[in-house]
VOZA-182207 format. One record per residue: residue number from 0; residue in three letters; x negated, y, z negated of N, C-alpha, C in turn. Coordinates in Angstrom, 2 decimals, decimal comma. Layout:
BEGIN
+-----+------+---------+---------+---------+---------+---------+---------+---------+---------+---------+
| seq | type |     n_u |     n_v |     n_w |    ca_u |    ca_v |    ca_w |     c_u |     c_v |     c_w |
+-----+------+---------+---------+---------+---------+---------+---------+---------+---------+---------+
| NUM |  Ala |       X |       Y |       Z |       X |       Y |       Z |       X |       Y |       Z |
...
+-----+------+---------+---------+---------+---------+---------+---------+---------+---------+---------+
END
This chain:
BEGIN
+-----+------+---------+---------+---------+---------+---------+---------+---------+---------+---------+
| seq | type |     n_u |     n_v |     n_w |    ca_u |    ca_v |    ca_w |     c_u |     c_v |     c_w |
+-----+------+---------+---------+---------+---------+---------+---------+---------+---------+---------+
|   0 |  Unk |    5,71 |  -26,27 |  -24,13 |    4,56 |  -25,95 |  -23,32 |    4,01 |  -24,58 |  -23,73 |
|   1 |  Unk |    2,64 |  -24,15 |  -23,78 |    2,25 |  -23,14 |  -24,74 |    1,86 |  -22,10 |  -23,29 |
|   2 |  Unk |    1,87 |  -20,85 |  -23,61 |    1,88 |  -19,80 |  -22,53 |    0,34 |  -20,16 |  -21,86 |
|   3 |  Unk |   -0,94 |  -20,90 |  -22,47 |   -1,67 |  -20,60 |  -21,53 |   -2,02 |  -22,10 |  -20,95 |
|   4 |  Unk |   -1,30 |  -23,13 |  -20,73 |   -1,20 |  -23,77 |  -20,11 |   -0,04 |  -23,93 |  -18,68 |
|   5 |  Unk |    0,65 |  -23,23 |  -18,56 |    1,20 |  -22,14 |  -17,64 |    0,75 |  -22,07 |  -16,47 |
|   6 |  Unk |    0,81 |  -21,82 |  -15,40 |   -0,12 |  -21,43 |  -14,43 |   -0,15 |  -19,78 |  -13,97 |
|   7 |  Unk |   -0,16 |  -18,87 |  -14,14 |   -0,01 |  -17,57 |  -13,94 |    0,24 |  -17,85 |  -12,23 |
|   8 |  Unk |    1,22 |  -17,22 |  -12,22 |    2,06 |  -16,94 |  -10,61 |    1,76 |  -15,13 |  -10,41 |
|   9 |  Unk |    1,59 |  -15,25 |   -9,01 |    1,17 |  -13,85 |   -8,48 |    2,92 |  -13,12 |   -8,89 |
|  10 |  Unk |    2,60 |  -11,98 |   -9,32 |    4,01 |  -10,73 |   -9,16 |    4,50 |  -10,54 |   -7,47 |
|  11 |  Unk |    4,11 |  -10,65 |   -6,72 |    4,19 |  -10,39 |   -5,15 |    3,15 |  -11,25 |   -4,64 |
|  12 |  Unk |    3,94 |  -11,90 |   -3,82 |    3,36 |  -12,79 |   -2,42 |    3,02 |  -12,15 |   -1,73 |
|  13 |  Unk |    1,97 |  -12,39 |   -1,32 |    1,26 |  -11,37 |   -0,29 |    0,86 |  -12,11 |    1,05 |
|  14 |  Unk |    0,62 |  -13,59 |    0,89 |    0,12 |  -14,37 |    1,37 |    0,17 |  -14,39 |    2,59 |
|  15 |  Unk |    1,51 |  -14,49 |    3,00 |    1,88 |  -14,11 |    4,92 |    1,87 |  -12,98 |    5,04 |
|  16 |  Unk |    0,99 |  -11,66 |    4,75 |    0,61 |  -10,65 |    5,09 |   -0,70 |  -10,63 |    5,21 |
|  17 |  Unk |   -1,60 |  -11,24 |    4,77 |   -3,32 |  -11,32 |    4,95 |   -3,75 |  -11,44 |    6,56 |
|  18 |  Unk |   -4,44 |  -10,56 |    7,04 |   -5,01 |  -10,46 |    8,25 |   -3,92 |   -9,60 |    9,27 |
|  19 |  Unk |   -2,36 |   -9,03 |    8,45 |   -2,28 |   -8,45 |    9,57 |   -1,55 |   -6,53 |    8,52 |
|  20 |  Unk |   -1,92 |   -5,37 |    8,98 |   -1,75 |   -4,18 |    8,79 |   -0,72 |   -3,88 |    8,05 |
|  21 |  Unk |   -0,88 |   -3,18 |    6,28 |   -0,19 |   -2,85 |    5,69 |   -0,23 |   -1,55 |    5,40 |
|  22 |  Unk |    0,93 |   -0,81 |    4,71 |    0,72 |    0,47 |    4,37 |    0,89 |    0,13 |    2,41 |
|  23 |  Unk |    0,26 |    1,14 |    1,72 |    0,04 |    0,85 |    0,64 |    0,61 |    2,37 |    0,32 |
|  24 |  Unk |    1,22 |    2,69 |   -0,64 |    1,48 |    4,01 |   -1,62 |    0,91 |    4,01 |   -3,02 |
|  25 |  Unk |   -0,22 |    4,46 |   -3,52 |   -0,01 |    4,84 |   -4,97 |    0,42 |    5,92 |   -5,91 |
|  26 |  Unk |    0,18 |    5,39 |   -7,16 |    0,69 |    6,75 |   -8,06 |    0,10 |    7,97 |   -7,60 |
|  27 |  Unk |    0,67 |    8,81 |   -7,80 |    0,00 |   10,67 |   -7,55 |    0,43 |   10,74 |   -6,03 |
|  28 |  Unk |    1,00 |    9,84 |   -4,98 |    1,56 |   10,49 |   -3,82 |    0,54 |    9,94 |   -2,60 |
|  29 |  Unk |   -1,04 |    9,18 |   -2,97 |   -1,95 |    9,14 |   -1,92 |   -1,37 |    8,01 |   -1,05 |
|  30 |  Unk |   -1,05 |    7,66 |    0,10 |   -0,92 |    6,66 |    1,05 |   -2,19 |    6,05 |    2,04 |
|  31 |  Unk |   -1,85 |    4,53 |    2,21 |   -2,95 |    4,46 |    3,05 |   -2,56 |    3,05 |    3,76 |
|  32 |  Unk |   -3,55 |    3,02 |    5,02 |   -2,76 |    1,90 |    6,10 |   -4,01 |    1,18 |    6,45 |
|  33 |  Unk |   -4,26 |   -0,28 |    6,36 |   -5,05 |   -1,34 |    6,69 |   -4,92 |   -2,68 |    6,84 |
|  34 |  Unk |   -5,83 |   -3,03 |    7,29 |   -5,47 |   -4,77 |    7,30 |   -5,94 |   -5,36 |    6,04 |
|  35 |  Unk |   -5,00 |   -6,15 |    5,59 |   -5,17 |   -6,69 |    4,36 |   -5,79 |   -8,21 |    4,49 |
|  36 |  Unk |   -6,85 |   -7,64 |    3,72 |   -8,47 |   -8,92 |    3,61 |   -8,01 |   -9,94 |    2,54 |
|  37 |  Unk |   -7,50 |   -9,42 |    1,16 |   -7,17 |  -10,30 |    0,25 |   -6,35 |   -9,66 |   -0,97 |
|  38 |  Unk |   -6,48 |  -10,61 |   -1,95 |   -5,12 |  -10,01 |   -3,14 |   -5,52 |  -11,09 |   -4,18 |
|  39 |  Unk |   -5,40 |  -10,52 |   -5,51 |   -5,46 |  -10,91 |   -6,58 |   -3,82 |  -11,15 |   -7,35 |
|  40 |  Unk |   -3,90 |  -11,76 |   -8,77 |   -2,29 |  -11,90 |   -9,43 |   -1,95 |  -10,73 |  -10,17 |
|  41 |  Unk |   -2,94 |   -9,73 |   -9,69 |   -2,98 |   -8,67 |  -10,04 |   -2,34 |   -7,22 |   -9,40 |
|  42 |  Unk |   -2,40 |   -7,91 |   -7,99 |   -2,08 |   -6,69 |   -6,76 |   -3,22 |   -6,26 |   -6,74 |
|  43 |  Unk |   -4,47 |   -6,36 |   -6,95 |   -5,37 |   -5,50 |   -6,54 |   -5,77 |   -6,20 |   -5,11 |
|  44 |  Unk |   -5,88 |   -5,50 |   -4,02 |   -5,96 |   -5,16 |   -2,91 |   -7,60 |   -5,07 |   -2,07 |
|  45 |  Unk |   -7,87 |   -5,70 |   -1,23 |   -9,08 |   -5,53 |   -0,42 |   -8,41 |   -5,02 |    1,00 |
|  46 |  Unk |   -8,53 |   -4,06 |    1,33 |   -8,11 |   -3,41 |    3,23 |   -9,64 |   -3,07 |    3,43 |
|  47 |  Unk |   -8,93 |   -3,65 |    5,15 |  -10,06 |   -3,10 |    5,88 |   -9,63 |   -2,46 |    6,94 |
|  48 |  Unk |  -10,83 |   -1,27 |    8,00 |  -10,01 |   -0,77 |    8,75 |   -9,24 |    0,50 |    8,04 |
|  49 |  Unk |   -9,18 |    1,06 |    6,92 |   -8,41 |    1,79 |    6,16 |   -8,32 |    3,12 |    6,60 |
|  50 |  Unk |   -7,03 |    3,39 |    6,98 |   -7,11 |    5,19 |    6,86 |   -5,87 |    5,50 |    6,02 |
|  51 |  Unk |   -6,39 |    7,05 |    5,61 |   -5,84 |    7,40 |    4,80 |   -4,68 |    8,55 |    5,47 |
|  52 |  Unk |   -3,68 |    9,02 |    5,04 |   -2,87 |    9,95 |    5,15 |   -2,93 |   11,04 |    4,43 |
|  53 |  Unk |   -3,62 |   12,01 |    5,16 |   -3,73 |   13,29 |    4,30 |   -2,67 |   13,85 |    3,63 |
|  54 |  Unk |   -2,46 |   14,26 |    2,20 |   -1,32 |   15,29 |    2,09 |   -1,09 |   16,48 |    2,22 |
|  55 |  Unk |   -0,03 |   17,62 |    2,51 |    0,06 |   18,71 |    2,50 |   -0,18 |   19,25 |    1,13 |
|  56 |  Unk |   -1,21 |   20,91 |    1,16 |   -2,10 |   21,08 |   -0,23 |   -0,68 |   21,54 |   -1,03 |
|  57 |  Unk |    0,46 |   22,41 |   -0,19 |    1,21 |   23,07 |   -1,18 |    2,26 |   21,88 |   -1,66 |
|  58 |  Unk |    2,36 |   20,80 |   -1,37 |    3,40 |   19,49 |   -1,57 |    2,57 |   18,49 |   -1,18 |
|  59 |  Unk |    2,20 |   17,50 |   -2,73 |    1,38 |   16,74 |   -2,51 |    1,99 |   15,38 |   -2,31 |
|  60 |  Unk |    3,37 |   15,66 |   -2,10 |    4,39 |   14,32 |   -1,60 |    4,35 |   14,41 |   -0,05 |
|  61 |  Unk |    4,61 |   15,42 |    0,48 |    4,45 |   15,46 |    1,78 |    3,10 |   15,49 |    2,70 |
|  62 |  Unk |    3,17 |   14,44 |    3,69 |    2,12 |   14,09 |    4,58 |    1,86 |   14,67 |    5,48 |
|  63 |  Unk |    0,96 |   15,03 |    6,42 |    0,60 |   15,87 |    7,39 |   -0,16 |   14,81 |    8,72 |
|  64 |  Unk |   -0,51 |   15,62 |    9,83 |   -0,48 |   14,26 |   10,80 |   -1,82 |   14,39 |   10,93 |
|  65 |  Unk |   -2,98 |   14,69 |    9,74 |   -4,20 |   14,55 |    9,64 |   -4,63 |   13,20 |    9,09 |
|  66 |  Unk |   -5,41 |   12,36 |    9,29 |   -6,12 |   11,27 |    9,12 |   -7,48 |   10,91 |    8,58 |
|  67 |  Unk |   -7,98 |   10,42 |    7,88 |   -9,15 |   10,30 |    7,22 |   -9,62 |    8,45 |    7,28 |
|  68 |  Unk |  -10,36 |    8,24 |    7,86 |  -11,16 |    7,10 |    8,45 |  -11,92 |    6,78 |    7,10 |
|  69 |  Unk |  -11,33 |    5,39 |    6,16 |  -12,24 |    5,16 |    5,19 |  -12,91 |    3,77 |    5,33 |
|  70 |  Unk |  -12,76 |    3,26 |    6,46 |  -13,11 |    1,27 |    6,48 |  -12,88 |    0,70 |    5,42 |
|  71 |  Unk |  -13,63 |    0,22 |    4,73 |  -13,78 |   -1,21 |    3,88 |  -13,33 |   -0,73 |    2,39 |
|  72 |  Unk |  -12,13 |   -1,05 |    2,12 |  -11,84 |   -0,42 |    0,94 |  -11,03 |   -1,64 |   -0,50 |
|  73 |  Unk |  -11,62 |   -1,53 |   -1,76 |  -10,65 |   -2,10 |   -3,13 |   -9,46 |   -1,30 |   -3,60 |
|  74 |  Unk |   -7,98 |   -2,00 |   -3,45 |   -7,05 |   -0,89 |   -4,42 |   -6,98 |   -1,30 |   -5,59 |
|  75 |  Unk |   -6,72 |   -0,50 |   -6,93 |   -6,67 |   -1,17 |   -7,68 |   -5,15 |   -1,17 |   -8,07 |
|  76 |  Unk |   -4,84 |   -2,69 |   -8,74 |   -3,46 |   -3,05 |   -8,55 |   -2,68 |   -2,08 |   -9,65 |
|  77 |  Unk |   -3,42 |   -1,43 |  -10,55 |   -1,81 |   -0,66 |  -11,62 |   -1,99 |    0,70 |  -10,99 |
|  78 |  Unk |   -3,12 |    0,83 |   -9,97 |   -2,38 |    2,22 |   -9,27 |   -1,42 |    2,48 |   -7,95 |
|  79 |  Unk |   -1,23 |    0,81 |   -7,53 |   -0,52 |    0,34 |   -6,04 |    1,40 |    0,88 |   -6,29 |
|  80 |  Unk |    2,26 |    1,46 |   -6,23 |    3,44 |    1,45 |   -6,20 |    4,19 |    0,55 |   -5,22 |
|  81 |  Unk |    3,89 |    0,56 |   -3,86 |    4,34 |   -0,20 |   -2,58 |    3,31 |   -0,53 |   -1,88 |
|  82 |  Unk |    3,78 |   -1,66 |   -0,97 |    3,25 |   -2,56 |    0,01 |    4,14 |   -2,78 |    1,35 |
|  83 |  Unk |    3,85 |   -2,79 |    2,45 |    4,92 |   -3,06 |    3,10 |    4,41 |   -3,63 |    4,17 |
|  84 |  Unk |    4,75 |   -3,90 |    5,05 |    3,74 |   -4,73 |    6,23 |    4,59 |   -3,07 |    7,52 |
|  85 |  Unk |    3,18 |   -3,30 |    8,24 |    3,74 |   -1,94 |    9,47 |    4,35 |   -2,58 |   10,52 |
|  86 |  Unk |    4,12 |   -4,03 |   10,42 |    5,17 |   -4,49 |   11,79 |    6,28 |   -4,40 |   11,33 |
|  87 |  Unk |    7,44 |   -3,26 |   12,55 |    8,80 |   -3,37 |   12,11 |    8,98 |   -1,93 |   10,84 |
|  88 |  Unk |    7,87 |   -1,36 |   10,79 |    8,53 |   -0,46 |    9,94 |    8,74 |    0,84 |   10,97 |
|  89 |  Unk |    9,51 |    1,58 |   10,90 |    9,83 |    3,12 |   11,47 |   10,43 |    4,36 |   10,41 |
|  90 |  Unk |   10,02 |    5,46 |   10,40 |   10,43 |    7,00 |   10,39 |   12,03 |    7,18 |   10,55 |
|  91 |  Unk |   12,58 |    7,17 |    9,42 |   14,21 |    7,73 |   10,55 |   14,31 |    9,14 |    9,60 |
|  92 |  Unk |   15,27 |    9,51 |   10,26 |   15,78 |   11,23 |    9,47 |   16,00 |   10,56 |    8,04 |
|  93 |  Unk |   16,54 |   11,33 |    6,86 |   17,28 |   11,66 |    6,05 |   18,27 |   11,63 |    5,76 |
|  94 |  Unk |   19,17 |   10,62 |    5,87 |   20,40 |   11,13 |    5,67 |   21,24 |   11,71 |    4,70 |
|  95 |  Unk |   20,66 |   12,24 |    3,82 |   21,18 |   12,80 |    3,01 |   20,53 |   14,38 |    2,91 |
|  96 |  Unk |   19,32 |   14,33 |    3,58 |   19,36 |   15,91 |    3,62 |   20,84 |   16,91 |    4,12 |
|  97 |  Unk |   20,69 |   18,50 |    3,65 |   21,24 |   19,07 |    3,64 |   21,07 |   19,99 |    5,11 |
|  98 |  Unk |   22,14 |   20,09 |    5,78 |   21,73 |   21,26 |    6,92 |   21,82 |   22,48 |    7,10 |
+-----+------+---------+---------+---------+---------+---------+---------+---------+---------+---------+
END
């Protein structure tokens, strides 16, 4: 069977996540949280509803509890790192920080 008779399969199922609130991370540290409209076999991403998570200027890994309101937004999929759905996700300490 020759590669382009094949059917190209998505890298990540996304499918039972469409219509309900994801958080997205890309490269360089930016995060962002919406309801997910649609998805390509690409990961590229349609949210709506989108806000963003500001970062702190002196640590651009670390987030601050400022917010930026962007609505109707495209990600594009080779800059997406994570996906996660927000139902069920939580914040815990560190456990491996140092005290």
């Amino acid at each position: 069977m020759r590669q382009a008779d094949q059917k190209k399969s998505a890298v990540l199922d996304l499918s039972k996540h469409v219509d309900q609130r994801v958080r997205v991370k890309f490269t360089g540290g930016r995060e962002v949280e919406g309801k997910l409209k649609g998805f390509d076999t690409l990961v590229n991403l349609v949210l709506d509803e989108c806000v963003e998570y500001m970062r702190d200027v002196d640590d651009p890994y670390k987030l601050t509890d400022e917010k930026r309101q962007l609505g109707l937004i495209v990600c594009r999929g080779t800059a997406v790192t994570l996906v996660c759905p927000c139902d069920g996700m939580m914040e815990i300490a560190n456990p491996f920080l140092q005290q």
